[in-house]
Backbone bond lengths (Angstrom), bond angles and torsions (degrees), N, CA, C in turn:
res aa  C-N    CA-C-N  psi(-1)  N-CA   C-N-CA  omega(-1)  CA-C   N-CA-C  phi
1 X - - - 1.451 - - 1.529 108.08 -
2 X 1.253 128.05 131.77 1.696 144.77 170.52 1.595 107.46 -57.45
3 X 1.244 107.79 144.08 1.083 77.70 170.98 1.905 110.02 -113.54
4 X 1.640 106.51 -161.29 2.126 91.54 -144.77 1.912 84.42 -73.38
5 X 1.397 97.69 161.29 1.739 124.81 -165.64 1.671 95.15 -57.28
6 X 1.493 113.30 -56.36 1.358 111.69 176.70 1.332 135.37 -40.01
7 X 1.932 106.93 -34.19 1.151 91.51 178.54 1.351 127.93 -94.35
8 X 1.505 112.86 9.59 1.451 131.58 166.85 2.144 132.96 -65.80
9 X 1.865 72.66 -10.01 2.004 90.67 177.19 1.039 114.29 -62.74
10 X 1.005 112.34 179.76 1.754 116.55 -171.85 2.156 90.84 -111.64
11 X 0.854 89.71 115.07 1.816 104.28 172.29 1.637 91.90 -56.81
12 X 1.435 97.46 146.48 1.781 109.74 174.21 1.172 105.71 -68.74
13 X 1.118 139.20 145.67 0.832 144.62 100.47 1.988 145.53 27.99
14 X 0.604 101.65 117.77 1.807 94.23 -172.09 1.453 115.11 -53.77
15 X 1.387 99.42 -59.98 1.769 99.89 178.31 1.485 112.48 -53.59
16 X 1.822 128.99 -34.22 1.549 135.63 159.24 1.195 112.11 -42.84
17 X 1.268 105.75 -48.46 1.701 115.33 -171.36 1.682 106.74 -61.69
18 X 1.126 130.17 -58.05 1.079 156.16 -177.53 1.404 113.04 -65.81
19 X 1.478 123.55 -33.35 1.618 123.65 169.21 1.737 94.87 -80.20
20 X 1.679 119.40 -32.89 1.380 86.83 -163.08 1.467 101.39 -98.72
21 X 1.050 120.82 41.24 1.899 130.22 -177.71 1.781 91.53 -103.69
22 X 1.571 99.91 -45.86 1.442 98.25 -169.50 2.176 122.19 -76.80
23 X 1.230 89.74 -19.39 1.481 126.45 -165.43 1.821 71.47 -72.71
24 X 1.116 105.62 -58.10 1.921 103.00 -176.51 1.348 119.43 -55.98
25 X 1.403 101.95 -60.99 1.823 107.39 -167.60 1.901 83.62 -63.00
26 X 1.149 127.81 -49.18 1.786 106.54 -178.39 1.557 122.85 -36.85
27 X 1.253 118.39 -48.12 1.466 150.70 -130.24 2.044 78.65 -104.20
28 X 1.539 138.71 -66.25 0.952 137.70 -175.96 1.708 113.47 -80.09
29 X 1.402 112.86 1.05 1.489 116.70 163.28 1.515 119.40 -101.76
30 X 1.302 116.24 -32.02 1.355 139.08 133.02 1.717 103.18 -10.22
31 X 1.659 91.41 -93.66 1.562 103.60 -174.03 1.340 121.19 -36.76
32 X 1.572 119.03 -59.51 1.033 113.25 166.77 1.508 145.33 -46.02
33 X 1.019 99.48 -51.82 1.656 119.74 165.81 1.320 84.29 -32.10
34 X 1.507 104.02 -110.18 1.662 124.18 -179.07 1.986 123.02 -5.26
35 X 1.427 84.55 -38.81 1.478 87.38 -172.13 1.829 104.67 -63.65
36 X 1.741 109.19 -40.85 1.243 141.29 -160.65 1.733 102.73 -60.10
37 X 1.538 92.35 -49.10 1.542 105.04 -172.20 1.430 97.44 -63.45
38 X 1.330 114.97 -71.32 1.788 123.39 174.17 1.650 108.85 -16.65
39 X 1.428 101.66 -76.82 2.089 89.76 176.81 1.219 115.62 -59.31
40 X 1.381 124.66 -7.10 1.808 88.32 -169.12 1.292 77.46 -82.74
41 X 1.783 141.53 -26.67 1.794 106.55 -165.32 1.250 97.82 -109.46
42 X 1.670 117.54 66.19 1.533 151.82 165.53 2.006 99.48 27.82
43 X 1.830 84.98 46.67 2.026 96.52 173.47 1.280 74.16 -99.81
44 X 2.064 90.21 158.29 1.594 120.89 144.12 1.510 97.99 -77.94
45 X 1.886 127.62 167.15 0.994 155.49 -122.22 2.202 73.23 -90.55
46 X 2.005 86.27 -51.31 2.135 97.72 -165.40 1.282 114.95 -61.48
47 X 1.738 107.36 -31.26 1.719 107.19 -172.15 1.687 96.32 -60.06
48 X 1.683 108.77 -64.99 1.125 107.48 167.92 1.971 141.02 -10.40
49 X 0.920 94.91 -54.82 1.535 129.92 174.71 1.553 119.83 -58.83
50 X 1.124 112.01 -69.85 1.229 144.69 146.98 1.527 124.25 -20.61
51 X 1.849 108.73 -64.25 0.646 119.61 166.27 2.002 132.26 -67.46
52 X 1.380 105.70 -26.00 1.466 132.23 -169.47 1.611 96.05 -75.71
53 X 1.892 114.65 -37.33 1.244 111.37 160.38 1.627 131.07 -65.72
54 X 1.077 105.01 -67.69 1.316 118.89 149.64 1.586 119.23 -15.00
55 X 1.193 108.35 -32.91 1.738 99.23 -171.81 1.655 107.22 -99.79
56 X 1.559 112.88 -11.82 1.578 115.16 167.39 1.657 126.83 -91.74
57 X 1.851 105.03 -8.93 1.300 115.24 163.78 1.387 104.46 179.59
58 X 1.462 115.35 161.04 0.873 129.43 168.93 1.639 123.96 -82.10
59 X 2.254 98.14 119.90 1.811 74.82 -148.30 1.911 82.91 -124.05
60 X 1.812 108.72 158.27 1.456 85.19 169.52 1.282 132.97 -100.73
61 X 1.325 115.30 -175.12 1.755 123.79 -156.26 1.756 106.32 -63.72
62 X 1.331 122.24 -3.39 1.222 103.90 158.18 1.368 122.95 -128.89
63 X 1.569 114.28 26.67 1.561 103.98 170.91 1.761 81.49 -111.35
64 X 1.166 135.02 -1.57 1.827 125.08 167.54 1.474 97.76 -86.65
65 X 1.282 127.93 -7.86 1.511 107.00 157.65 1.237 108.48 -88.32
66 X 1.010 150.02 -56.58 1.593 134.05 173.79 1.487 107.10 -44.60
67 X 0.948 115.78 -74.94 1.967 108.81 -178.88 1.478 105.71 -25.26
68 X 1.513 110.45 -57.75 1.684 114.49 -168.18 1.734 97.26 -62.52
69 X 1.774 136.14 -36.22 1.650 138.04 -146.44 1.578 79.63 60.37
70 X 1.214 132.99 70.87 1.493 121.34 132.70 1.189 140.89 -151.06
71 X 1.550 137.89 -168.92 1.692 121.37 -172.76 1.980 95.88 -58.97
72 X 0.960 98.43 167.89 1.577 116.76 162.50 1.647 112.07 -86.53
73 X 1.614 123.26 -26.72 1.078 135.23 152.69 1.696 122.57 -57.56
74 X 1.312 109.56 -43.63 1.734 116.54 155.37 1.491 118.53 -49.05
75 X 1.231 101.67 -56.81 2.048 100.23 175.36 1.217 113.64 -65.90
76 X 1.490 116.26 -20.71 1.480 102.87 -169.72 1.905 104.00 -78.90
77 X 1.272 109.31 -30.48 1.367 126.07 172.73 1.621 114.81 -52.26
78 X 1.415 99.62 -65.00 1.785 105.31 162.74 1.571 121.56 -49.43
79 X 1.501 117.21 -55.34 1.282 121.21 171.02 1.860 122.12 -52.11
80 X 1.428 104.02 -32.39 1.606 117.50 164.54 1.615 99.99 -61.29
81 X 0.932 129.68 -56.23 1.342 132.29 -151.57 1.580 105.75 -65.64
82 X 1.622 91.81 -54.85 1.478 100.27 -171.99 2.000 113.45 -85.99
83 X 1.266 91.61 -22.30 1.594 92.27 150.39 2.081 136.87 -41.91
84 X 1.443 87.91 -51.92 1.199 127.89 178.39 1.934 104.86 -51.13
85 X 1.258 106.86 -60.40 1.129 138.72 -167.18 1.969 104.38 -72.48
86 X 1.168 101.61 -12.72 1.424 110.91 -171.35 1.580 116.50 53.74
87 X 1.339 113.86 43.58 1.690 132.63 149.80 1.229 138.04 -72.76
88 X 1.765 93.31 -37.06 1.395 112.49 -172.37 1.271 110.15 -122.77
89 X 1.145 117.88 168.96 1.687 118.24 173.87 1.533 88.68 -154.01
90 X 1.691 110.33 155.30 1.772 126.39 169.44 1.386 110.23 -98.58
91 X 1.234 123.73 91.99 1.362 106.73 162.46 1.535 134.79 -95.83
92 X 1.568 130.83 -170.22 1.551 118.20 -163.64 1.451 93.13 -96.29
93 X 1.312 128.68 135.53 1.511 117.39 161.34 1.414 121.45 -58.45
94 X 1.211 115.65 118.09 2.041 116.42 -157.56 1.654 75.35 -80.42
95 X 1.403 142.28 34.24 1.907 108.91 171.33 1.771 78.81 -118.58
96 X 1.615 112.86 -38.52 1.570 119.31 -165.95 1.369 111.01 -125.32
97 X 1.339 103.48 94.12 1.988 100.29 -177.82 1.434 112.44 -50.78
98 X 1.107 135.26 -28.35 1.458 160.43 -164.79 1.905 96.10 -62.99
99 X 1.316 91.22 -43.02 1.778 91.52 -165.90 1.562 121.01 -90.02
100 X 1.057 121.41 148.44 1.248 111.41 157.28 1.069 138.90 -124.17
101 X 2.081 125.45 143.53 1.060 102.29 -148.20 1.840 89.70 -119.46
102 X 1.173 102.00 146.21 1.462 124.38 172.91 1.820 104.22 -78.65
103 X 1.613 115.40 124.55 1.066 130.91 176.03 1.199 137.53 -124.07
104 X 1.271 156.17 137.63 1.307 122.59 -169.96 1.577 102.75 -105.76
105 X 1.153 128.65 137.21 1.200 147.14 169.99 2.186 127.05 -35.69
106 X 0.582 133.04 101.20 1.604 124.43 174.22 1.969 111.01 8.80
107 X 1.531 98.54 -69.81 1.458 97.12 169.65 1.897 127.49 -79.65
108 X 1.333 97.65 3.74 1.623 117.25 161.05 1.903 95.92 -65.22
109 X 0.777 81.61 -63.04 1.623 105.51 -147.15 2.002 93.47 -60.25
110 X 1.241 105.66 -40.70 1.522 101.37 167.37 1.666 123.46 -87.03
111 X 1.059 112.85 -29.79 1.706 120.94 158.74 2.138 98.91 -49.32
112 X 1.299 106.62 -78.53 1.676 103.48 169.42 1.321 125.33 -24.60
113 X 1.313 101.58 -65.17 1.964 105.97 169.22 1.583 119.77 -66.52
114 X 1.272 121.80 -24.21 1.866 118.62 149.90 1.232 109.31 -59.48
115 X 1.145 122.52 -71.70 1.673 110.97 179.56 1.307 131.51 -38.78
116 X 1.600 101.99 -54.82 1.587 106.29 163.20 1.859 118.66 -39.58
117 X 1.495 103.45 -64.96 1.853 115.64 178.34 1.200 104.92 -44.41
118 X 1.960 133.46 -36.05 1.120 121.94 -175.23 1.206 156.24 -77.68
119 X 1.444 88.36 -10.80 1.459 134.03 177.05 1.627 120.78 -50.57
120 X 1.049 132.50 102.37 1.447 129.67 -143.98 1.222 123.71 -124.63
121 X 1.466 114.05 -5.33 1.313 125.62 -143.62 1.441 106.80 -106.72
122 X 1.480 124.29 2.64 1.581 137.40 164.19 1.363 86.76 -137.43
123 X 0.928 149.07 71.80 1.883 122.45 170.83 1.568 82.39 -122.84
124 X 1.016 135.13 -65.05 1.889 138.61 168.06 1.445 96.77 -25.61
125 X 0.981 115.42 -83.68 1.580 125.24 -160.57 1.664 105.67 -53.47
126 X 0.945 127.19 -44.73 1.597 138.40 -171.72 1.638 96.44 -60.87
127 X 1.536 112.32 -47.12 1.708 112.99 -156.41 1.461 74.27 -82.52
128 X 1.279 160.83 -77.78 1.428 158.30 -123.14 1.921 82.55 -67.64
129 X 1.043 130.91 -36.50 1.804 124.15 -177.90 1.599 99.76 -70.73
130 X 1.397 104.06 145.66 1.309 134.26 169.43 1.651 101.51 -64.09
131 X 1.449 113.32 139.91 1.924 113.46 -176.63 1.801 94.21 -53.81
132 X 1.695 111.69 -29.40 1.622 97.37 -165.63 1.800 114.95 -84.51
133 X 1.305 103.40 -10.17 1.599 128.34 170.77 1.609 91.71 -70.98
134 X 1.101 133.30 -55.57 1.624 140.27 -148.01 1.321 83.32 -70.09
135 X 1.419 119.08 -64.25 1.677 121.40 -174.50 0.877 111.35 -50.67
136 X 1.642 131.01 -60.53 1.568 123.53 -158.02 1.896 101.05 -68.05
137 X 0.817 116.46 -20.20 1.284 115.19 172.20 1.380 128.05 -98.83
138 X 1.618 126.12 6.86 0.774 121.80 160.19 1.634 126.50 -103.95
139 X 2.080 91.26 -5.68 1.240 108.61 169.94 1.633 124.15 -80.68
140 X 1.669 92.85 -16.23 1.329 100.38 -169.23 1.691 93.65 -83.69
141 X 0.925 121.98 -58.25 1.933 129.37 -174.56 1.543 97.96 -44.33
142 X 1.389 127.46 -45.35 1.685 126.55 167.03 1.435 109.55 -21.79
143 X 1.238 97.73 -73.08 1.367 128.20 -176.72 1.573 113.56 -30.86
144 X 1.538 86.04 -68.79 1.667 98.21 -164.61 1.429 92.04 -70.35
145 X 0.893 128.96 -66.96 1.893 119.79 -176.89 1.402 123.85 -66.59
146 X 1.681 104.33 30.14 1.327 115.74 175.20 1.761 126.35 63.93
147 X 0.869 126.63 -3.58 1.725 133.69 -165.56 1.690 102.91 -71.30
């Protein structure tokens, strides 16, 4: 009997091991931050999210459930919320009257860009990198997240 295909891989590596430990503590300092910024302008982590999309285009209620991984019934809940709040607005898609597109509002769009500016949790560490450090590492994250 063979034995199963998986266990025939080649195990990572240490330095792998060790980029993707850090790839984590980024990714959960990230979160936090973000989460931090979100309450002080009394967002959940998704309105937040949502909204940060929302402020680079106007997108509709079911390609912001895939972006979000969630129901289309979930965004419509967030989009109520932040509707409410005068962030968001529904407009008609001028290509498909049928659709509707989720937008973020003038003061959407500047609430988004505070959150973005507030974000703190690499901004030290990033300026201590050389602009050609900033690149090679922003070429390298391309990469890994496919772009």
């Amino acid at each position: 009997m063979s034995p199963p295909e998986h266990s025939t891989a080649r195990r990572p590596d240490a330095l792998t091991l060790e980029v993707v430990e850090l790839i984590g503590e980024v990714v959960a300092r990230f979160h936090a931050d973000y989460e931090e910024a979100a309450a002080e302008r009394s967002l959940t982590g998704a309105q937040a999210k949502l909204l940060s999309l929302l402020s680079l285009e106007p997108l509709p209620m079911r390609r912001l459930a895939r972006k979000l991984r969630c129901e289309p019934s979930n965004v419509t809940g967030i989009v109520d919320r932040l509707e409410a709040r005068g962030l968001v607005e529904r407009l008609t898609d001028p290509d498909d009257r049928r659709v509707k597109l989720a937008a973020a509002t003038p003061e959407g769009r500047r609430v988004a860009r505070g959150l973005r500016e507030s974000l703190r949790f690499a901004r030290e560490p990033l300026a201590g990198l050389s602009e050609d450090e900033r690149v090679a590492l922003r070429d390298a994250l391309r990469r890994i997240v496919g772009d």
